[in-house]
mmCIF entry with sequence, helices, sheets and N, C-alpha, C, O atoms, coordinates in Angstrom:
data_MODEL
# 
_entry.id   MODEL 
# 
_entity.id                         1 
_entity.type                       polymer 
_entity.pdbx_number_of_molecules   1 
# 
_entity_poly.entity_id                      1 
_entity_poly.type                           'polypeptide(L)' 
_entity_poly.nstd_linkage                   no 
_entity_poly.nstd_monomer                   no 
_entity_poly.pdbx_seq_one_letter_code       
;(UNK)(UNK)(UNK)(UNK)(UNK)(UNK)(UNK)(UNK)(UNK)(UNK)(UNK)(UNK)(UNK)(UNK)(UNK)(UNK)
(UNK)(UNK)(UNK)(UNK)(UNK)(UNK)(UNK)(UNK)(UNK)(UNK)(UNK)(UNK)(UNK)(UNK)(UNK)(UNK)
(UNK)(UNK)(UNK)(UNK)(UNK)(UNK)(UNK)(UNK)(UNK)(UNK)(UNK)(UNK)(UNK)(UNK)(UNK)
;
_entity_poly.pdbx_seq_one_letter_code_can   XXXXXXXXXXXXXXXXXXXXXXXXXXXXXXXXXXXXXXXXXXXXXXX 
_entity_poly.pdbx_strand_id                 A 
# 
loop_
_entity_poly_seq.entity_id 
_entity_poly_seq.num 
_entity_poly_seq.mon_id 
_entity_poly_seq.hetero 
1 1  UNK n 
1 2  UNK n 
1 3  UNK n 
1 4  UNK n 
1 5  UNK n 
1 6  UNK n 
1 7  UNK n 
1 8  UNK n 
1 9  UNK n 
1 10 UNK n 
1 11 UNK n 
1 12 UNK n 
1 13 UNK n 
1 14 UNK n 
1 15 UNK n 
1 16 UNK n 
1 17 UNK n 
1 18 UNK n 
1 19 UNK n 
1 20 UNK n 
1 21 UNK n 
1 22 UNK n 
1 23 UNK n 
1 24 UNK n 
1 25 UNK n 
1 26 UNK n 
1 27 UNK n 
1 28 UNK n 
1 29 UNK n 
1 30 UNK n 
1 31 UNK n 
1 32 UNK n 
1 33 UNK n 
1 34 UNK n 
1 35 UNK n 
1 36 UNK n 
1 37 UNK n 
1 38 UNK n 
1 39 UNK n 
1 40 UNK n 
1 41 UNK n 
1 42 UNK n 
1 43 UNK n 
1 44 UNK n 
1 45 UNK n 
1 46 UNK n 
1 47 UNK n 
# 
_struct_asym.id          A 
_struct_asym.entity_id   1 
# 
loop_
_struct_conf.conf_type_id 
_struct_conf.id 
_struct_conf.pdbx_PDB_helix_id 
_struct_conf.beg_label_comp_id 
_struct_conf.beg_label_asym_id 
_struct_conf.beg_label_seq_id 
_struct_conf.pdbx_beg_PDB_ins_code 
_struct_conf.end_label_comp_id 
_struct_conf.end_label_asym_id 
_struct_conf.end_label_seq_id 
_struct_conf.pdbx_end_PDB_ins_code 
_struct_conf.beg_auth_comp_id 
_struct_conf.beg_auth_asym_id 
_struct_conf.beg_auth_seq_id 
_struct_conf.end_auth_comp_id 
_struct_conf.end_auth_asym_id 
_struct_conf.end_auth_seq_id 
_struct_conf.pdbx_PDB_helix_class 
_struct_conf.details 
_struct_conf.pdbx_PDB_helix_length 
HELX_P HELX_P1 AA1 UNK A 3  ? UNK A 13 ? UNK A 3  UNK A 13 1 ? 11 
HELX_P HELX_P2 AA2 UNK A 21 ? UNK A 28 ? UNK A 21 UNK A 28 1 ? 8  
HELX_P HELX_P3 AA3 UNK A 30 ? UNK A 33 ? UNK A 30 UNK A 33 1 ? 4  
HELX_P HELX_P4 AA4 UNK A 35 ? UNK A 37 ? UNK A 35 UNK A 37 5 ? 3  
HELX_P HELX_P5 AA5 UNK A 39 ? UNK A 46 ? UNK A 39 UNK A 46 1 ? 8  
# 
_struct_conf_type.id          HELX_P 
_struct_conf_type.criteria    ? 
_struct_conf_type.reference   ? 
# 
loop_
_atom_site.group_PDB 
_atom_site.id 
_atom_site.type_symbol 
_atom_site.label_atom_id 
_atom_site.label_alt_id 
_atom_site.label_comp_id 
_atom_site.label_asym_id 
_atom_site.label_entity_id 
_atom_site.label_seq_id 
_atom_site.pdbx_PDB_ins_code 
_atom_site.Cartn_x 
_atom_site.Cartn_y 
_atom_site.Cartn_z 
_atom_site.occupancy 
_atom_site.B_iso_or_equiv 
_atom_site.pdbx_formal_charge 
_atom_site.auth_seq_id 
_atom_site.auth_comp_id 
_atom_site.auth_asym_id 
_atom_site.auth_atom_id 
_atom_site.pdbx_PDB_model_num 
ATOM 1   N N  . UNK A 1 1  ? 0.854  -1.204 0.000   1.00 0.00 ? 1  UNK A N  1 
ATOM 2   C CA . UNK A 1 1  ? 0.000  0.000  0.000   1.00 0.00 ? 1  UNK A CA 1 
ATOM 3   C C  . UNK A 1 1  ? 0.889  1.253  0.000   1.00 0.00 ? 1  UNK A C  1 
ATOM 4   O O  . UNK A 1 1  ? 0.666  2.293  -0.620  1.00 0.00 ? 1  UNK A O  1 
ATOM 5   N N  . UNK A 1 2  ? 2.275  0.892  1.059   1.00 0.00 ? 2  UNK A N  1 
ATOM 6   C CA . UNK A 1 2  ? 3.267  2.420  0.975   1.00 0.00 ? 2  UNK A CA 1 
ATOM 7   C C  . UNK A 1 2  ? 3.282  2.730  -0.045  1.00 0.00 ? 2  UNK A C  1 
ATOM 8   O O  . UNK A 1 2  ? 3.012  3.884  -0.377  1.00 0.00 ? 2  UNK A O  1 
ATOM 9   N N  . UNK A 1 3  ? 3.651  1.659  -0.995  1.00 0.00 ? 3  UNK A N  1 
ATOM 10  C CA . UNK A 1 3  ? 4.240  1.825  -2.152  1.00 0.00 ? 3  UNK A CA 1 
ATOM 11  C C  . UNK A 1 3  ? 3.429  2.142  -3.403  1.00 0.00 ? 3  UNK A C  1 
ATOM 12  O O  . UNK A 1 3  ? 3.998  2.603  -4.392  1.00 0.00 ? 3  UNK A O  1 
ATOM 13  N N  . UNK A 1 4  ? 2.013  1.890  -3.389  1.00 0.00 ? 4  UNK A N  1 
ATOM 14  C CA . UNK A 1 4  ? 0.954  2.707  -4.419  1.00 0.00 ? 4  UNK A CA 1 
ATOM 15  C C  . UNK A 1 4  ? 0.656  3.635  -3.631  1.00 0.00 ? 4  UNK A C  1 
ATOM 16  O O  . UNK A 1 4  ? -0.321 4.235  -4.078  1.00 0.00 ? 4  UNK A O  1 
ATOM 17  N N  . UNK A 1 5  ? 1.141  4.206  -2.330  1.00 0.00 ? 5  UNK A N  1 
ATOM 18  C CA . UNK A 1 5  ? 0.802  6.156  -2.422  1.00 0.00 ? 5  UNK A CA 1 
ATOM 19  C C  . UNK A 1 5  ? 1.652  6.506  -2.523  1.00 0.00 ? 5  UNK A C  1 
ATOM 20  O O  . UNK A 1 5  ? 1.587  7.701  -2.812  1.00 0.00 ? 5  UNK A O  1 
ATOM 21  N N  . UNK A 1 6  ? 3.127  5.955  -2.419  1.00 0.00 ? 6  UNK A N  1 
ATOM 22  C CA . UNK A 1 6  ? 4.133  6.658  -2.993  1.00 0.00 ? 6  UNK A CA 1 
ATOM 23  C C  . UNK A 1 6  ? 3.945  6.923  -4.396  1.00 0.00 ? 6  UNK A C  1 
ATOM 24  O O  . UNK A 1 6  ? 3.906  8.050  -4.892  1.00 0.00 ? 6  UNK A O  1 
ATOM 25  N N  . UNK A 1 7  ? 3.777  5.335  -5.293  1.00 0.00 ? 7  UNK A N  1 
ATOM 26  C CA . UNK A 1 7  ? 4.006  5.806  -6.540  1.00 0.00 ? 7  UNK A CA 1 
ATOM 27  C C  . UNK A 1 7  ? 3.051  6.379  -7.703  1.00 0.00 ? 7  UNK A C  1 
ATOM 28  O O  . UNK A 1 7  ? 3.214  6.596  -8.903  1.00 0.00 ? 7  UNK A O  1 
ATOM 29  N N  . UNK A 1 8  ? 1.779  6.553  -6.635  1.00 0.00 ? 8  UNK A N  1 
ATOM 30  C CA . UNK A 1 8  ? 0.530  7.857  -7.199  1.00 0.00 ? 8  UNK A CA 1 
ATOM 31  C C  . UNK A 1 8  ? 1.032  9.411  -6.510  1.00 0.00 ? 8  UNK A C  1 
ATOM 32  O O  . UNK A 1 8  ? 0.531  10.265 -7.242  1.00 0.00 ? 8  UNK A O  1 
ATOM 33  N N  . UNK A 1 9  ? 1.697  9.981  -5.571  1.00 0.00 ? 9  UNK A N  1 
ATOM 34  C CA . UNK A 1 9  ? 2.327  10.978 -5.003  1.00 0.00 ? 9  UNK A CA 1 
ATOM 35  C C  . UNK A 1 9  ? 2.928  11.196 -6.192  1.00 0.00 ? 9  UNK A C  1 
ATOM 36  O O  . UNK A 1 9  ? 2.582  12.273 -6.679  1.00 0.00 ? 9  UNK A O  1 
ATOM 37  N N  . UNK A 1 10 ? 3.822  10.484 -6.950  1.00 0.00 ? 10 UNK A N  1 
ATOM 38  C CA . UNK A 1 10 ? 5.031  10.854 -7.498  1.00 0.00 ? 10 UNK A CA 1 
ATOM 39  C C  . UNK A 1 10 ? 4.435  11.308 -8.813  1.00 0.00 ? 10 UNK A C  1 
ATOM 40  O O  . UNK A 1 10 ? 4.322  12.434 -9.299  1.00 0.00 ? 10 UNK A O  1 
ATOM 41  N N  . UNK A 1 11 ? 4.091  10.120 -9.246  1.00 0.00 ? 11 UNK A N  1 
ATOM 42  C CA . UNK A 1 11 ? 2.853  10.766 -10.572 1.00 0.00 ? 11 UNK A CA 1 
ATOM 43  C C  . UNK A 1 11 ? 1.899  11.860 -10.863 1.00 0.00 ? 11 UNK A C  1 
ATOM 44  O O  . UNK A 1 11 ? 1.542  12.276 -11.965 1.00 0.00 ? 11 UNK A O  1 
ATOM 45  N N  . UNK A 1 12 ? 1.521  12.285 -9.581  1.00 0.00 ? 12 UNK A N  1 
ATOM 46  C CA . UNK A 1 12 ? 0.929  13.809 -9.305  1.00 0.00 ? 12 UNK A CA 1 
ATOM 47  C C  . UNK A 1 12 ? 1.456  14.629 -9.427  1.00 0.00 ? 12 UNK A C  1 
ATOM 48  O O  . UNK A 1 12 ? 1.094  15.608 -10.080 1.00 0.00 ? 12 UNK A O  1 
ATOM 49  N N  . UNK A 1 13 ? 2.599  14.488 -8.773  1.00 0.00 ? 13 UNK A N  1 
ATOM 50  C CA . UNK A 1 13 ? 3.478  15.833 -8.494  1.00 0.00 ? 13 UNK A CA 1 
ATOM 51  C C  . UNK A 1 13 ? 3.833  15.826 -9.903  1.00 0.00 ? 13 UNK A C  1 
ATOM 52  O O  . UNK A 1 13 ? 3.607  16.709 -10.730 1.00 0.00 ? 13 UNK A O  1 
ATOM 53  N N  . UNK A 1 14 ? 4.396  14.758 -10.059 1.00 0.00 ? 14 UNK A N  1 
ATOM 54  C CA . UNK A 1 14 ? 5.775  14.653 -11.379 1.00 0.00 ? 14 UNK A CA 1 
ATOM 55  C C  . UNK A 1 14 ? 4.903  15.131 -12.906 1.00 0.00 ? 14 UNK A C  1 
ATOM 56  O O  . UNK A 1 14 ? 5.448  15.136 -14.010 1.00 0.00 ? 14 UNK A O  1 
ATOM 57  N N  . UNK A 1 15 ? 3.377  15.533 -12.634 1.00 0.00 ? 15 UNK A N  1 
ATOM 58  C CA . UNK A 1 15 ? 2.532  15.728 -13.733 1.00 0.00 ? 15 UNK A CA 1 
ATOM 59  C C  . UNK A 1 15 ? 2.073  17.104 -13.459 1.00 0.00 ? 15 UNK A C  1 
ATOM 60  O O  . UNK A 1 15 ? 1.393  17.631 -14.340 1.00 0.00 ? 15 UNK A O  1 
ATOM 61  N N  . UNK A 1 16 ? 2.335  17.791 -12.362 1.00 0.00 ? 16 UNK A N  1 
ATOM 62  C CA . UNK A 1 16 ? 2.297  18.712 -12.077 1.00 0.00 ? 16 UNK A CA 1 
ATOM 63  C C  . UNK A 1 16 ? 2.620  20.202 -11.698 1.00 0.00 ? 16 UNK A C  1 
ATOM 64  O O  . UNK A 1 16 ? 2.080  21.309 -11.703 1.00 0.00 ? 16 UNK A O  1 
ATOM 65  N N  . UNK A 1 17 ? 4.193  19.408 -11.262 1.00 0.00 ? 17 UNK A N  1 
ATOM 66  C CA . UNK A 1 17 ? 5.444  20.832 -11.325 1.00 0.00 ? 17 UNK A CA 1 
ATOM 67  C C  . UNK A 1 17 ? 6.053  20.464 -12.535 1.00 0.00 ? 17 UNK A C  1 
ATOM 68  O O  . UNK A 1 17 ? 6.995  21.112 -12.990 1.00 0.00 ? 17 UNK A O  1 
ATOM 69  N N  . UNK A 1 18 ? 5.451  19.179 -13.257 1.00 0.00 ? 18 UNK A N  1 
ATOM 70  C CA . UNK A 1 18 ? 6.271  19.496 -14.736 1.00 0.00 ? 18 UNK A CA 1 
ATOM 71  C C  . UNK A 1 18 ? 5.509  21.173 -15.475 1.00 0.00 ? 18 UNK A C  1 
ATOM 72  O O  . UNK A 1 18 ? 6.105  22.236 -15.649 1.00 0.00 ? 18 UNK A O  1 
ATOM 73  N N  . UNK A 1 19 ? 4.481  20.939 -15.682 1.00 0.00 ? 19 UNK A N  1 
ATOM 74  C CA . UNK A 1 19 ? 4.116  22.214 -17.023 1.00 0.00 ? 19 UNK A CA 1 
ATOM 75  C C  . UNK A 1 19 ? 4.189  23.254 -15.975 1.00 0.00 ? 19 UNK A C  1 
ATOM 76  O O  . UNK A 1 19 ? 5.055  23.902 -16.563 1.00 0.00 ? 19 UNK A O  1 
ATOM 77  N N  . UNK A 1 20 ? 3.992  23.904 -14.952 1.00 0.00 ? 20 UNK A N  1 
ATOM 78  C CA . UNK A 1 20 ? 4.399  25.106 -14.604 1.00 0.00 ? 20 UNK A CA 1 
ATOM 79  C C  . UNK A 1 20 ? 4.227  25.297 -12.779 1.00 0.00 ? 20 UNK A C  1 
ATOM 80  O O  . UNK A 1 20 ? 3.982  26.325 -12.147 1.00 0.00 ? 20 UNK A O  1 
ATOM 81  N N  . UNK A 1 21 ? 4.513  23.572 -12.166 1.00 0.00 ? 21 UNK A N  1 
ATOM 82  C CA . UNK A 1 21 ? 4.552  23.855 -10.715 1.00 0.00 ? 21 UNK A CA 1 
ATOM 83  C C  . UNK A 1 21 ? 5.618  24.011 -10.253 1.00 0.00 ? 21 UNK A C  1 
ATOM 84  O O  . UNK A 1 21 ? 5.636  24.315 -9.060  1.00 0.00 ? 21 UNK A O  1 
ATOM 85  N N  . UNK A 1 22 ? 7.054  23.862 -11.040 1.00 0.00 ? 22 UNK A N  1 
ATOM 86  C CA . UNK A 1 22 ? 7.987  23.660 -10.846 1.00 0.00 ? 22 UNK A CA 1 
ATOM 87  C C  . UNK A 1 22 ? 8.720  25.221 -10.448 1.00 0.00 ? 22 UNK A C  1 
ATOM 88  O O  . UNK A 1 22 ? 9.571  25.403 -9.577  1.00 0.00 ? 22 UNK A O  1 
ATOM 89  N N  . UNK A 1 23 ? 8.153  26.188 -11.299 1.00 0.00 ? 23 UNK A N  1 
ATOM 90  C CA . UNK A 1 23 ? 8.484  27.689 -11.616 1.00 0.00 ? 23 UNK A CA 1 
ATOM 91  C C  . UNK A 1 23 ? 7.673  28.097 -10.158 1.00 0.00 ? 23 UNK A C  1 
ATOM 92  O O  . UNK A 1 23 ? 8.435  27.960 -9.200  1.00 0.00 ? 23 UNK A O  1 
ATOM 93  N N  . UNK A 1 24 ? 6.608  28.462 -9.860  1.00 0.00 ? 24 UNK A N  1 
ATOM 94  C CA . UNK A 1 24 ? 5.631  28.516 -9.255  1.00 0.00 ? 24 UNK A CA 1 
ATOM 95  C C  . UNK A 1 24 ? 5.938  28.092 -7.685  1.00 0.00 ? 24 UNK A C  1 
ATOM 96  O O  . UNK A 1 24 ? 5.805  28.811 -6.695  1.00 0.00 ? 24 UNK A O  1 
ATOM 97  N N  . UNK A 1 25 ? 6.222  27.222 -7.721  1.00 0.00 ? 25 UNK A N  1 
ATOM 98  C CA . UNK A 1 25 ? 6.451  25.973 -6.427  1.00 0.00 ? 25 UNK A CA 1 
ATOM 99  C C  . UNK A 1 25 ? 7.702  26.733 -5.443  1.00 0.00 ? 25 UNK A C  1 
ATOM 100 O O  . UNK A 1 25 ? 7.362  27.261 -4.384  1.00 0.00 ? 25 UNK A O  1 
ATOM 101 N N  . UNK A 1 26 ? 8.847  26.739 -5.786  1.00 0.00 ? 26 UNK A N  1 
ATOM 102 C CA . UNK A 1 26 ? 9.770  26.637 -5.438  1.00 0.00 ? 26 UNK A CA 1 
ATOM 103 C C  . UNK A 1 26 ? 10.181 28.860 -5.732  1.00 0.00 ? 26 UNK A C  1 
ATOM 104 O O  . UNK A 1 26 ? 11.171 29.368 -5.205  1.00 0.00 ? 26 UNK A O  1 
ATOM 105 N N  . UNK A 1 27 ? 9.348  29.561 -6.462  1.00 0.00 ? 27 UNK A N  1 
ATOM 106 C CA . UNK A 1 27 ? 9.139  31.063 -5.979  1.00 0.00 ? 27 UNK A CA 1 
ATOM 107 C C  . UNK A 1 27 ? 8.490  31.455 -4.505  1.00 0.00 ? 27 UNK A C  1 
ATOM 108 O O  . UNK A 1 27 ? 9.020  31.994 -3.534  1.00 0.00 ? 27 UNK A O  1 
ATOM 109 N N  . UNK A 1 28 ? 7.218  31.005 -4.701  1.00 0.00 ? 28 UNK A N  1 
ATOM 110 C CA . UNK A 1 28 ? 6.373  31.078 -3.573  1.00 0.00 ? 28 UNK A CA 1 
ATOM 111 C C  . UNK A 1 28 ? 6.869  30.351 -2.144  1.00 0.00 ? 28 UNK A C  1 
ATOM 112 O O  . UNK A 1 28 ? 6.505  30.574 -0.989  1.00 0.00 ? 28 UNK A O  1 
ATOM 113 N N  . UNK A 1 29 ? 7.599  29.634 -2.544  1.00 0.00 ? 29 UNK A N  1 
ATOM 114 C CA . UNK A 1 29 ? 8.069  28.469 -0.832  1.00 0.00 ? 29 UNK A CA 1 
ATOM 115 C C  . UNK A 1 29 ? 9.200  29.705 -0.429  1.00 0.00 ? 29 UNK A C  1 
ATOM 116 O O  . UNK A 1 29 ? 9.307  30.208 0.689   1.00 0.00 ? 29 UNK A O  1 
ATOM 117 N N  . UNK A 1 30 ? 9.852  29.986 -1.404  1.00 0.00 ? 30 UNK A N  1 
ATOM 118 C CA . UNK A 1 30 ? 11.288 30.507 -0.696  1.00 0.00 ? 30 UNK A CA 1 
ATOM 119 C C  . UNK A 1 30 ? 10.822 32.201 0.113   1.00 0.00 ? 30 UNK A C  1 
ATOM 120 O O  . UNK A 1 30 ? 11.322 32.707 1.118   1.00 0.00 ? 30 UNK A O  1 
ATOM 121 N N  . UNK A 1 31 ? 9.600  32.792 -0.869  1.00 0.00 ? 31 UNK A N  1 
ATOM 122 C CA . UNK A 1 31 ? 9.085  33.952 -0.351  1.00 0.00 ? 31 UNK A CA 1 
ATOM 123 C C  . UNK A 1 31 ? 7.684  33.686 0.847   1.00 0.00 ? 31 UNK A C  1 
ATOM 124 O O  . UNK A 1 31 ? 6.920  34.612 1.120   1.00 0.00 ? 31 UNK A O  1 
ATOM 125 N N  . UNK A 1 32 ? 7.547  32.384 1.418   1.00 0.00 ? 32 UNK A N  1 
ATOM 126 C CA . UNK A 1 32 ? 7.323  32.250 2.352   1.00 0.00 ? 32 UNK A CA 1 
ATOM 127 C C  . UNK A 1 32 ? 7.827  31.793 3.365   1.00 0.00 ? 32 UNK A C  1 
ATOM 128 O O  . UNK A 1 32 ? 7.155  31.781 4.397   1.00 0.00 ? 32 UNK A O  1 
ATOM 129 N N  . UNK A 1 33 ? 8.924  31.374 3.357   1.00 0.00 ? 33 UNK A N  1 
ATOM 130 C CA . UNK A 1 33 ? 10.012 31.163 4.270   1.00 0.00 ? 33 UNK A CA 1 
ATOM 131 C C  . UNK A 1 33 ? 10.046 32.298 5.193   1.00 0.00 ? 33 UNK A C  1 
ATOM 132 O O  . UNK A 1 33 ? 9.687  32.162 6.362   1.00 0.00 ? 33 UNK A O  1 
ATOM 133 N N  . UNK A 1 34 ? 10.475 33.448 4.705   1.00 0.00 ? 34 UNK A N  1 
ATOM 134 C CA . UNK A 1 34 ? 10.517 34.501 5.541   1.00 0.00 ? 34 UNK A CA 1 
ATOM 135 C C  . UNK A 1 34 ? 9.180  34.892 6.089   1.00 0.00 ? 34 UNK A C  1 
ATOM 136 O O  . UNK A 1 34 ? 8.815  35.071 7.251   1.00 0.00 ? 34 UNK A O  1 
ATOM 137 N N  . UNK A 1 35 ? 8.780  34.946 5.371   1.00 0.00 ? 35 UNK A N  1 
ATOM 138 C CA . UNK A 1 35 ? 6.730  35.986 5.895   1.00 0.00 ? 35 UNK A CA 1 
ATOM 139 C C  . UNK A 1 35 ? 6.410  34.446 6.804   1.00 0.00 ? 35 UNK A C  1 
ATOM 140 O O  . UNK A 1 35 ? 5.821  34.618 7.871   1.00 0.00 ? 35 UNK A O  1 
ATOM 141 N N  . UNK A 1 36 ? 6.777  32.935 6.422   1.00 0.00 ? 36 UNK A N  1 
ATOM 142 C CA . UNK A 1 36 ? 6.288  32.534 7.482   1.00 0.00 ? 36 UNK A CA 1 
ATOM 143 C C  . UNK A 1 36 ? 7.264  32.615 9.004   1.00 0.00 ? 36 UNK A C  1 
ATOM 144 O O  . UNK A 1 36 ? 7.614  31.608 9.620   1.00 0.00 ? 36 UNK A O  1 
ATOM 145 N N  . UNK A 1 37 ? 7.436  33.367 9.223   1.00 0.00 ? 37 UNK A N  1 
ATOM 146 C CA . UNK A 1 37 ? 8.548  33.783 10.689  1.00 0.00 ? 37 UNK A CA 1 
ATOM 147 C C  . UNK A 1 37 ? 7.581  33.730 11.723  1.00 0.00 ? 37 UNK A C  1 
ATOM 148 O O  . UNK A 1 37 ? 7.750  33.259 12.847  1.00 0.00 ? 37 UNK A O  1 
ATOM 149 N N  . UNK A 1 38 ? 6.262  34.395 11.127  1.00 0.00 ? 38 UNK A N  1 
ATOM 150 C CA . UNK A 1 38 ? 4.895  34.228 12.170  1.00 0.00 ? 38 UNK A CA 1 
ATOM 151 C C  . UNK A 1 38 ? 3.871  33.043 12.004  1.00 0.00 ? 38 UNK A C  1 
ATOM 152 O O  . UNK A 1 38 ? 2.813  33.047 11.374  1.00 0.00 ? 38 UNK A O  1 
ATOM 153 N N  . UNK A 1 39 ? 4.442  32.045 12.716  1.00 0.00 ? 39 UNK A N  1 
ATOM 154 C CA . UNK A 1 39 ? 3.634  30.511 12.884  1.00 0.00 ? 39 UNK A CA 1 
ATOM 155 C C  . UNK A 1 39 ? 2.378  30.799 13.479  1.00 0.00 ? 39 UNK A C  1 
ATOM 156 O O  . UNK A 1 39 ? 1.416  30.079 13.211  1.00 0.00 ? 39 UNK A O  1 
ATOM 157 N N  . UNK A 1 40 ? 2.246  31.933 14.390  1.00 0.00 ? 40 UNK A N  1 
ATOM 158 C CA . UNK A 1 40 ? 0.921  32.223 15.187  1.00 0.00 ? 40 UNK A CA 1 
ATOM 159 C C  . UNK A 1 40 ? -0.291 33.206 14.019  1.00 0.00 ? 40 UNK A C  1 
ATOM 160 O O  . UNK A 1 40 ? -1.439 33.573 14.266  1.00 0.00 ? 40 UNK A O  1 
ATOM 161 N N  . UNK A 1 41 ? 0.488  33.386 12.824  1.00 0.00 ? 41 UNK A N  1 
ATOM 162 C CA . UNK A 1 41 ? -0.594 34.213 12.043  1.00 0.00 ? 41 UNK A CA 1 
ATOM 163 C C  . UNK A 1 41 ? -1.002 33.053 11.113  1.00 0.00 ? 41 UNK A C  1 
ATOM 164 O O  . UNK A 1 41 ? -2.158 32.824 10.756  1.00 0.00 ? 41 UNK A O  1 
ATOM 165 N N  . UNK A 1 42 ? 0.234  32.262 10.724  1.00 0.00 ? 42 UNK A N  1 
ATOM 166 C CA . UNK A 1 42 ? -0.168 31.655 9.993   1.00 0.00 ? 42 UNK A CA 1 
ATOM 167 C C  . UNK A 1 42 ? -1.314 30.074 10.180  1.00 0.00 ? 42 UNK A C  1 
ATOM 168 O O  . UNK A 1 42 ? -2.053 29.510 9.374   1.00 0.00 ? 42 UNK A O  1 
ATOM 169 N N  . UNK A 1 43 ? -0.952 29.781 11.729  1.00 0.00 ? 43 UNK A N  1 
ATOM 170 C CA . UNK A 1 43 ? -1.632 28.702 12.376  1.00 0.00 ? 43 UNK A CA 1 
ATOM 171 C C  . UNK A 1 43 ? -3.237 29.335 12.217  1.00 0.00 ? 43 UNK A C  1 
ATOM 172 O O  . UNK A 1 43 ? -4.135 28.547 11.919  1.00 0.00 ? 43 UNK A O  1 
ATOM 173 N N  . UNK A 1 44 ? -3.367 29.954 12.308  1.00 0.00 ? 44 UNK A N  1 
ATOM 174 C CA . UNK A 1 44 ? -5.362 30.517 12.348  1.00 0.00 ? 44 UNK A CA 1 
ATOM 175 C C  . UNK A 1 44 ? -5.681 30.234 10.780  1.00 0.00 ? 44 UNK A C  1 
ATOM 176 O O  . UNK A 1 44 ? -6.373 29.303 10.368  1.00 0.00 ? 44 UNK A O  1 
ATOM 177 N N  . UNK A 1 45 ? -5.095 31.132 10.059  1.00 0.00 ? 45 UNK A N  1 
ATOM 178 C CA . UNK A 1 45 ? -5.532 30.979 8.796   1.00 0.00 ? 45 UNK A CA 1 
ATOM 179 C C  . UNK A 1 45 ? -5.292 29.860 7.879   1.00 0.00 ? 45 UNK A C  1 
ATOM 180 O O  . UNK A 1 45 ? -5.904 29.686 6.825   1.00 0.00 ? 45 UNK A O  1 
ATOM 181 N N  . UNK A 1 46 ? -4.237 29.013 8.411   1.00 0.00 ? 46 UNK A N  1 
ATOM 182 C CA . UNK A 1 46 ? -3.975 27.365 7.973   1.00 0.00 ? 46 UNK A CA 1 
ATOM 183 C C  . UNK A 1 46 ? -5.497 26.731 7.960   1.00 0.00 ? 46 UNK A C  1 
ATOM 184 O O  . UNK A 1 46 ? -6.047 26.286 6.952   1.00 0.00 ? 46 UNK A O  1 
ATOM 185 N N  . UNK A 1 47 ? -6.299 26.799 9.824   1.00 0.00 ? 47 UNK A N  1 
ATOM 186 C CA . UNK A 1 47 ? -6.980 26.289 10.049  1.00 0.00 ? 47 UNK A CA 1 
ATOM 187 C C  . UNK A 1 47 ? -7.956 26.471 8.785   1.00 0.00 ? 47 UNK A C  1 
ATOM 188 O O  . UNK A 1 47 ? -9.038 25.885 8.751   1.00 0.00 ? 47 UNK A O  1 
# 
């Protein structure tokens, strides 16, 4: 079972940051790195 949600995970992703999550993905993570400094703003609105 690990191993068919691993290898449907991979197929998602791998179908997904191919055409433009890849650009997208890895802008937005690094410019939330910083703005997330506040875990307590971001914990409410996670919810």
């Amino acid at each position: 079972t690990a191993k068919k949600v691993l290898n449907q995970s991979k197929s998602s992703i791998d179908l997904t940051p191919d055409p433009a999550g890849k650009t997208p993905s890895p802008e937005p993570a690094k410019i939330e790195t910083p703005r997330s400094h506040t875990p307590e703003q971001k914990a409410p609105p996670v919810k």
